[in-house]
Structure formats: structure tokens, C-alpha cells
RODOKE-705485 format. One record per residue: chain; x, y, z of N, C-alpha, C in turn. Coordinates in pm, whole numbers. Example, Ala and Ser with C-alpha at 12.3 -4.5 7.8 and 13.67 -1.06 7.14 Angstrom:
BEGIN
A, 1319, -569, 780, 1230, -450, 780, 1320, -330, 780
A, 1285, -225, 708, 1367, -106, 714, 1290, 3, 787
***
This chain:
BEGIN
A, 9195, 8880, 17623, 9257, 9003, 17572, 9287, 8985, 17423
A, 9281, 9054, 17348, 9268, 9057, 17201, 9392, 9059, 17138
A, 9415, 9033, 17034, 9606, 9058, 17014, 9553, 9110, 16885
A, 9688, 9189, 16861, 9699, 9229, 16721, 9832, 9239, 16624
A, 9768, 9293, 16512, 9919, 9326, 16420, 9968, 9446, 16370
A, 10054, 9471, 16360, 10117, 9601, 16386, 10169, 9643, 16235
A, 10155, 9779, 16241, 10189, 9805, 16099, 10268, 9783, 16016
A, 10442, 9721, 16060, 10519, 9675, 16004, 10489, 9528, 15969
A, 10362, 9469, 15993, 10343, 9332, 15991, 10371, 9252, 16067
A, 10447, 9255, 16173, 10487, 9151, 16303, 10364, 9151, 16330
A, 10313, 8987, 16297, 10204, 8947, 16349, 10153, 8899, 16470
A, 10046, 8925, 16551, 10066, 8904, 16669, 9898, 8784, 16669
A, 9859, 8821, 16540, 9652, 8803, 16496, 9653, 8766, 16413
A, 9723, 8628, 16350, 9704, 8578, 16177, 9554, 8645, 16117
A, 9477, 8677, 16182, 9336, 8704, 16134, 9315, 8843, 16102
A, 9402, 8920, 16149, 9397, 9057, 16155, 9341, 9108, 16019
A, 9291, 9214, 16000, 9293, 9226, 15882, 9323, 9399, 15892
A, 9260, 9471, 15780, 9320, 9634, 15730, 9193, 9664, 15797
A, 9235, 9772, 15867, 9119, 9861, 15953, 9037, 9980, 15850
A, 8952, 9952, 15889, 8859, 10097, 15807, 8892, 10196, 15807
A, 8902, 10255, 15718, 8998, 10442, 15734, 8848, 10568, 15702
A, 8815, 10641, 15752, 8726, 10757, 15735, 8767, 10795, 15647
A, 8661, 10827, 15517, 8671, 10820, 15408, 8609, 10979, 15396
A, 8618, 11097, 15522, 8543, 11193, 15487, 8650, 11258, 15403
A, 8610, 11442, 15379, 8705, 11446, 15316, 8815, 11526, 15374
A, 8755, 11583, 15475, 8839, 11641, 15578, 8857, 11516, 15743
A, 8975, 11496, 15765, 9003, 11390, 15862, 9090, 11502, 15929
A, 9061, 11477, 16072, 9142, 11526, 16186, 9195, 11382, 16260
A, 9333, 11409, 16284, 9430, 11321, 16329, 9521, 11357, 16423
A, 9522, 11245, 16557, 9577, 11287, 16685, 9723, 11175, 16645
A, 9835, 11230, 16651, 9946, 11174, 16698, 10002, 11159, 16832
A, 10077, 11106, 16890, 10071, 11043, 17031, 10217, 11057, 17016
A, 10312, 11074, 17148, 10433, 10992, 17165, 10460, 10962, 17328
A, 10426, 10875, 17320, 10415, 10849, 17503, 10498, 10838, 17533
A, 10546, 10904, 17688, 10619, 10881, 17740, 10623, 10902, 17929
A, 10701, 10815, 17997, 10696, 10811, 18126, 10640, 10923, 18238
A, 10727, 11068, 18134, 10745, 11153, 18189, 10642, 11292, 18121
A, 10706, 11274, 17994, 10652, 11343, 17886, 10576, 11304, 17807
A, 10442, 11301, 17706, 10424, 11237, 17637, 10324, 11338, 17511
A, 10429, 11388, 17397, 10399, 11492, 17327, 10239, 11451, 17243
A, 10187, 11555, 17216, 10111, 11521, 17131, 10057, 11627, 17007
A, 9965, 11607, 16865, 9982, 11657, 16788, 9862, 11637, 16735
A, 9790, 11749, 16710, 9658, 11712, 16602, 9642, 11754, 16478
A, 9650, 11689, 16349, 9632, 11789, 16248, 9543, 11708, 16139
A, 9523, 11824, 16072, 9389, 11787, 15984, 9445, 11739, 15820
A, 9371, 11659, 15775, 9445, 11604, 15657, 9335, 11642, 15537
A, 9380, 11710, 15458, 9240, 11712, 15363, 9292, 11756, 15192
A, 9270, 11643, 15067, 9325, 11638, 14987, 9486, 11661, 14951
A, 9515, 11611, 15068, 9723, 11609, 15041, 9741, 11746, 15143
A, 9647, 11811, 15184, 9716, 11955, 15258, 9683, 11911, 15412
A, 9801, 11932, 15501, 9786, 11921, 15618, 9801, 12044, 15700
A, 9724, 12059, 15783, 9707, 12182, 15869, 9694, 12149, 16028
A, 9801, 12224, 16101, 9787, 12150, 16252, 9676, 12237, 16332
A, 9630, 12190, 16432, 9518, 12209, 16478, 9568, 12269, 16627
A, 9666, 12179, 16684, 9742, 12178, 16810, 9800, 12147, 16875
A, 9930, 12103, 16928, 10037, 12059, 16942, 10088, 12087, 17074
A, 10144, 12005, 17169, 10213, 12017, 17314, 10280, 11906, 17352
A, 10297, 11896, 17458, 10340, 11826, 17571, 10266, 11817, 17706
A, 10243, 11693, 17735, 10188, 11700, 17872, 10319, 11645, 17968
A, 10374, 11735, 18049, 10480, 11705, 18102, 10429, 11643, 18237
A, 10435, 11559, 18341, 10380, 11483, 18433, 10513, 11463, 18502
A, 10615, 11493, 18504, 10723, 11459, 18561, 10772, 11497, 18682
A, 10664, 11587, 18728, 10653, 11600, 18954, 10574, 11519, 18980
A, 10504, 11482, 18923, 10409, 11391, 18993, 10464, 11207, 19030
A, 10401, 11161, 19146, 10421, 11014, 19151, 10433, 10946, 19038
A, 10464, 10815, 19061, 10474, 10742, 18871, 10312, 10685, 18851
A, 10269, 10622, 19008, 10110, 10615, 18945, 10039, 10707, 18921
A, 10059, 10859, 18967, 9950, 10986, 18931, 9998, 11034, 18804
A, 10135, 10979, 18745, 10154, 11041, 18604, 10069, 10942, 18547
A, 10015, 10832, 18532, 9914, 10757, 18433, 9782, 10826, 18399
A, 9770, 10871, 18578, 9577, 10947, 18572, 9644, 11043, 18499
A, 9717, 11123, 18500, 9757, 11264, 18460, 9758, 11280, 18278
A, 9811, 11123, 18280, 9806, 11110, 18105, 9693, 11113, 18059
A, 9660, 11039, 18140, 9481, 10973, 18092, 9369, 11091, 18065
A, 9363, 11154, 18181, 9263, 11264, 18180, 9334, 11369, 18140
A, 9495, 11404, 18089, 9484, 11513, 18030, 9462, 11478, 17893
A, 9464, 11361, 17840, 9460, 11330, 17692, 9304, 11316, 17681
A, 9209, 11275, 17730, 9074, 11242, 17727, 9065, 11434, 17739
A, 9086, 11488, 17782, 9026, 11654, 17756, 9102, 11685, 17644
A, 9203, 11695, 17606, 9239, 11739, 17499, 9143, 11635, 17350
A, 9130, 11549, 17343, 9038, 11480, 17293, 8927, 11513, 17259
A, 8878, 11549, 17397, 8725, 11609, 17392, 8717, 11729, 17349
A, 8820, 11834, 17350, 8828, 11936, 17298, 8874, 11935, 17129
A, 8915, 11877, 17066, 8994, 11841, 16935, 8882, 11772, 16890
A, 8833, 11658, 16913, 8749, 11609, 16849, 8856, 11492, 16719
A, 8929, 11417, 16750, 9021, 11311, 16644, 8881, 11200, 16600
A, 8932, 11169, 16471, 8855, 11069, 16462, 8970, 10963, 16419
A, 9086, 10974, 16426, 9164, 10829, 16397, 9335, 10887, 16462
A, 9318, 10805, 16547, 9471, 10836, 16598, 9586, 10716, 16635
A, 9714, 10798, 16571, 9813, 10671, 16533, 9921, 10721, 16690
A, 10008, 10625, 16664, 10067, 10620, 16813, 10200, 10531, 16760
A, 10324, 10593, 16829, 10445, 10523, 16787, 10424, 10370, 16856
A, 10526, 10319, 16804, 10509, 10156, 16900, 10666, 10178, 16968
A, 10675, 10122, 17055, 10703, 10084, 17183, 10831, 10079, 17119
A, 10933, 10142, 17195, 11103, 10086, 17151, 11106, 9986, 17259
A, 11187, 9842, 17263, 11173, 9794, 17356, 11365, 9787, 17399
A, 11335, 9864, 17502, 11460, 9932, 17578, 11568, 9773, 17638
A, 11650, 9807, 17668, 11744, 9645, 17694, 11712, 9668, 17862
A, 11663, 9810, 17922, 11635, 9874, 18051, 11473, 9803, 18088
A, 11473, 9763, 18146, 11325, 9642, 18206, 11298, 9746, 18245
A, 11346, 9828, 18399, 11221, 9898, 18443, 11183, 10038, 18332
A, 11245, 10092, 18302, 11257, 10198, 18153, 11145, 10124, 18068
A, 11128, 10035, 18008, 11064, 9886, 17941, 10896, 9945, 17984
A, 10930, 9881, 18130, 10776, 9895, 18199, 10760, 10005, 18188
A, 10802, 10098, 18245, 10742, 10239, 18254, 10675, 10326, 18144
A, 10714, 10277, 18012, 10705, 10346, 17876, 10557, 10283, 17855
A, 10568, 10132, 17863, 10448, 10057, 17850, 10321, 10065, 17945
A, 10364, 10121, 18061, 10205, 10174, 18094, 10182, 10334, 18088
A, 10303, 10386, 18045, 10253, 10557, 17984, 10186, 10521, 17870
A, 10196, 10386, 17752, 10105, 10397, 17621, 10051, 10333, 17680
A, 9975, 10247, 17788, 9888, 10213, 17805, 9774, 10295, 17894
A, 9806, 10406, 17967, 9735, 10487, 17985, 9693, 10612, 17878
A, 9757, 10600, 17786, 9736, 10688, 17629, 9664, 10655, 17535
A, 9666, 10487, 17544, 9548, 10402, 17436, 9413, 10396, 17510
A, 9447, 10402, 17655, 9308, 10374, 17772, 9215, 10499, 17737
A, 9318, 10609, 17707, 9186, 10740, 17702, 9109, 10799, 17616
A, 9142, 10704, 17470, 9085, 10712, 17339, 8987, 10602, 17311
A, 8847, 10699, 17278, 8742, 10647, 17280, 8713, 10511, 17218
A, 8624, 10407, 17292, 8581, 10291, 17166, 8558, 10295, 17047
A, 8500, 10406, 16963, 8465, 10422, 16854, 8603, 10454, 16780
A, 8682, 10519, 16828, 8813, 10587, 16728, 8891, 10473, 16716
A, 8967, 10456, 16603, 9085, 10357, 16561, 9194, 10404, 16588
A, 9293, 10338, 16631, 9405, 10330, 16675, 9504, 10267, 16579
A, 9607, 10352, 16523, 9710, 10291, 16467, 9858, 10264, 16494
A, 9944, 10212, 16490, 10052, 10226, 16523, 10169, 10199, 16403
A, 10279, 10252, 16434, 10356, 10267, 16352, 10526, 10266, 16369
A, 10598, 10200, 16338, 10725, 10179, 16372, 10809, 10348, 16390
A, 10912, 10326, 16470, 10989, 10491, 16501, 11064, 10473, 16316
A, 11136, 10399, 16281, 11206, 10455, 16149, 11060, 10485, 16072
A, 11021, 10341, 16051, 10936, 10413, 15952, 10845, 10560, 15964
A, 10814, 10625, 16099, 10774, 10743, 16106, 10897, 10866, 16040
A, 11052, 10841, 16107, 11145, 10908, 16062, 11165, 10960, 15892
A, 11095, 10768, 15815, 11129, 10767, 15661, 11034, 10878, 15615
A, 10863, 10869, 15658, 10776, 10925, 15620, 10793, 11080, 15643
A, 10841, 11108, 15725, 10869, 11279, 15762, 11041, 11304, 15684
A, 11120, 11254, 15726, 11269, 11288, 15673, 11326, 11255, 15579
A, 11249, 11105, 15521, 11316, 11079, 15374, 11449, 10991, 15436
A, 11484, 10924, 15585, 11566, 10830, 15651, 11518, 10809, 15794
A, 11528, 10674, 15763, 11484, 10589, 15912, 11532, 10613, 16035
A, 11667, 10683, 15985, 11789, 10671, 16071, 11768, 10866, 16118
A, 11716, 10907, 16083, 11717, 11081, 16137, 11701, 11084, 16241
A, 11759, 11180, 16314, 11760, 11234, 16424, 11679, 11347, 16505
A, 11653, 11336, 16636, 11539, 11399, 16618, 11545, 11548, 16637
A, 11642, 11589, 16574, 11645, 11767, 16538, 11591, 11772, 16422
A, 11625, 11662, 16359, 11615, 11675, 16193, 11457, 11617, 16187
A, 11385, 11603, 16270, 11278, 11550, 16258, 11166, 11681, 16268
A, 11240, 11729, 16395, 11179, 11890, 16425, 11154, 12010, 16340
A, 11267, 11944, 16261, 11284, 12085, 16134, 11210, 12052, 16068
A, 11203, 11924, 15990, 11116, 11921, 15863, 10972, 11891, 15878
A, 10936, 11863, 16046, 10811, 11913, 16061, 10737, 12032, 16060
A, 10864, 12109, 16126, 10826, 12255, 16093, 10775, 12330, 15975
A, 10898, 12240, 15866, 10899, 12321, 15738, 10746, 12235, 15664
A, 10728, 12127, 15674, 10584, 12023, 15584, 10499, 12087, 15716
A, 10439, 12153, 15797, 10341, 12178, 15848, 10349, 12356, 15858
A, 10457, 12388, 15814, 10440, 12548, 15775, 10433, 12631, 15923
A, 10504, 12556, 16032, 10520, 12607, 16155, 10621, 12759, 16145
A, 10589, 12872, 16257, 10653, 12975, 16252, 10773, 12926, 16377
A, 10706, 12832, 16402, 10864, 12828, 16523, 10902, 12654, 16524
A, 11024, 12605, 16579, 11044, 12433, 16568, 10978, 12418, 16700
A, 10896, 12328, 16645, 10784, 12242, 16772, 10964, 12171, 16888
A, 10919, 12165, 17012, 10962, 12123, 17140, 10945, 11974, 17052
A, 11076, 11899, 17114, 11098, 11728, 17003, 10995, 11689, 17052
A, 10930, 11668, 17207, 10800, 11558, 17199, 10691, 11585, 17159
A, 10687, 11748, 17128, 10533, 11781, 17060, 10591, 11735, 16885
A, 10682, 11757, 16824, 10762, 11764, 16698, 10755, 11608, 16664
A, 10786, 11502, 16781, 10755, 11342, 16718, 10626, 11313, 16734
A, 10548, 11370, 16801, 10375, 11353, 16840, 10316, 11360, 16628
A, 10353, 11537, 16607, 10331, 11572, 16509, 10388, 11467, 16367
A, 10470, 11404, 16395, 10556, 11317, 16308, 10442, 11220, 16257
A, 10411, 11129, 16366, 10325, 11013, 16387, 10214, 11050, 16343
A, 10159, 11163, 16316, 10035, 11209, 16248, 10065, 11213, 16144
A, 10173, 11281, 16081, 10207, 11295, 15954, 10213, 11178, 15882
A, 10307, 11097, 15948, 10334, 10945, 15910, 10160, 10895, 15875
A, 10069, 10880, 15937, 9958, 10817, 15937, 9920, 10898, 15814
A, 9912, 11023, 15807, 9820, 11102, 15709, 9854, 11000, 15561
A, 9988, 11014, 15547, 10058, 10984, 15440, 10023, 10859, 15366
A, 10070, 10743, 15498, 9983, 10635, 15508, 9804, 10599, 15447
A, 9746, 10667, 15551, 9654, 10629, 15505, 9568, 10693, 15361
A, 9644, 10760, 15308, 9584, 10765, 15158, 9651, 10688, 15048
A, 9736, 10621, 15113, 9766, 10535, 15034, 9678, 10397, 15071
A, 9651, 10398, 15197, 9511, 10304, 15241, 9402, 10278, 15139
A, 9368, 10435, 15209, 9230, 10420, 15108, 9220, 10421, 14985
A, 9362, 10402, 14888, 9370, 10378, 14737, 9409, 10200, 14731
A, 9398, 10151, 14838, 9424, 10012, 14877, 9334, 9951, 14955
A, 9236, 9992, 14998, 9108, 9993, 15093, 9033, 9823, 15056
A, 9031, 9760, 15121, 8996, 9593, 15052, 9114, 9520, 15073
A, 9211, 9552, 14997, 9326, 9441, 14998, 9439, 9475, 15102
A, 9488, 9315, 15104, 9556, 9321, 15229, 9702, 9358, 15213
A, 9736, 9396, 15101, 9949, 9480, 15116, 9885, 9645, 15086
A, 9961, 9716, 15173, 9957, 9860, 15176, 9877, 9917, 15225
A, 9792, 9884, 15328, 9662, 9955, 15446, 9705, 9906, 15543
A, 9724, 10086, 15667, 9766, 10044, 15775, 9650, 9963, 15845
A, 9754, 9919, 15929, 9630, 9805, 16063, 9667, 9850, 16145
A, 9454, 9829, 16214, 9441, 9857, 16319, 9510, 9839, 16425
A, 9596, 9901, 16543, 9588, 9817, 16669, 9520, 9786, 16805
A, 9408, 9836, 16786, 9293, 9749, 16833, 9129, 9819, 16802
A, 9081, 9733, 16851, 8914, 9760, 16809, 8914, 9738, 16690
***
């Protein structure tokens, strides 16, 4: 099994290096926020500094068994996928809860969320403050205040539902990110990394 390193740098792959970023000029980008129950998500398009969302929800799974909420993630995110068409999608990383079974449960909702995104697409991940800093301007925001100013930087007519609103975050966060990548594209401080493939 492959290990890696994560965008804040906690190394997990001394070898790791900066993942390739699509250099078109229009990029469509899937944000993720997995979760047990819920697990919002967000697509929007990034093209010369202007971002435009594409589509935004929640897949709520929370009648279902805890193993049919995984298929439920899986294949509702692989159709929404197939319908969207992402070519690089970032994904919060894991809070790791002091709650073990809470712990587990989160960790195979993102592991049925990373399972349904294709071999070819890159996968990024990204710490919860630092998504907060990149959208709110503090690590420490809350997530009303996260809702709003997604609303207001994506020019929404209504405040996105919080798990479609942090889905949308984690895209934003990446967009932001990675043009500062690709003005860093080669060297190794300031390009996000891959987390896997």
C-alpha cells in the first residue's frame, strides 16, 4: 500500500514529491467533505482567478445500514462524477476524533469517496483550518461563517446547506492553491501534494 504526504507536509513518503496540476485553462474541480452520514459535495470551475460553481449537494445516506451507506457514497459520487466530468479533486483530511468508533466511521466514508474517483484524476488533500484560512481569512471560523463567504466569493443567490458549503470550501481552497502551484510547478515549497496516484 503506498503512503503519502499531505499538504500541510506531515510526511508519511520522504519521496513524495509535488503532483502535476492541469495546466488547461479552464479546470473543473470536485470538492469532497465526507462524512458517515452526510458527505457534501461541490464542483466548480476555475478559470483565470474567476470561479464559477457547476453543482453543489449533499448525499445524505443516513437511513441506510452503515455498510450500504459506503456503496451509497461510492456510486452516488462515481455518477455525479460521470456526470460533472472533474479533472482534479481535493478532499478535507480526516479530523482525528478522541471518539474511535466516530474515528472509524469517518475513515471509511473517505475511503469509500477516494475509492470512486477515477485512476487518472489527482487527489488532493488539505487541512480543515487551512481550508477555513483560504475561504475566511481564519483557521479558526466557524462554519456559518464559512457558508456565508462562500456564498458571497461564488456569487450564490442562496447560503449553500454547511456540508454542500464545506464541500464548496475545499474546492475553493484547492483553486487558490493550485495557482499558486503552477507559479511553483518544479519546486518543492508551495505546490500542493498529491494524495495518491
Amino acid at each position: 500500500m503506498s503512503r503519502y504526504r499531505t499538504r500541510s507536509w506531515r510526511a508519511f513518503e520522504p519521496s513524495a514529491a509535488p503532483a502535476p496540476l492541469t495546466t488547461a485553462g479552464t479546470v473543473r474541480i470536485l470538492g469532497l467533505d465526507p462524512g458517515s452520514r452526510r458527505t457534501g459535495f461541490g464542483f466548480i470551475e476555475s478559470r483565470a482567478g474567476s470561479l464559477t460553481v457547476i453543482a453543489h449537494g449533499c448525499l445524505n445516506v443516513s437511513t441506510a445500514s452503515p455498510m450500504a451507506r459506503l456503496r451509497l457514497i461510492f456510486e452516488g459520487l462515481r455518477k455525479l462524477m460521470d456526470e460533472h466530468a472533474p479533472v482534479e479533486v481535493a478532499i478535507e483530511r480526516v479530523f482525528v476524533s478522541r471518539n474511535v468508533d466516530s474515528a472509524l466511521k469517518l475513515g471509511q466514508a473517505r475511503g469509500a469517496a477516494l475509492c470512486a474517483v477515477p485512476q487518472d484524476i489527482p487527489v488532493f488533500e488539505y487541512a480543515p483550518r487551512a481550508i477555513k484560512l483560504a475561504v475566511v481569512g481564519s483557521g479558526a471560523a466557524e462554519k456559518l461563517q464559512v457558508a456565508h463567504m462562500i456564498r458571497a466569493l461564488l456569487c450564490l443567490t442562496e447560503r449553500p446547506g454547511a456540508d454542500a458549503a464545506d464541500a464548496l470550501a475545499v474546492a475553493v481552497c484547492h483553486a487558490h492553491s493550485r495557482t499558486l502551484g503552477l507559479l511553483a510547478q518544479g519546486a518543492a515549497a508551495g505546490a500542493p501534494l498529491r494524495v495518491r496516484r
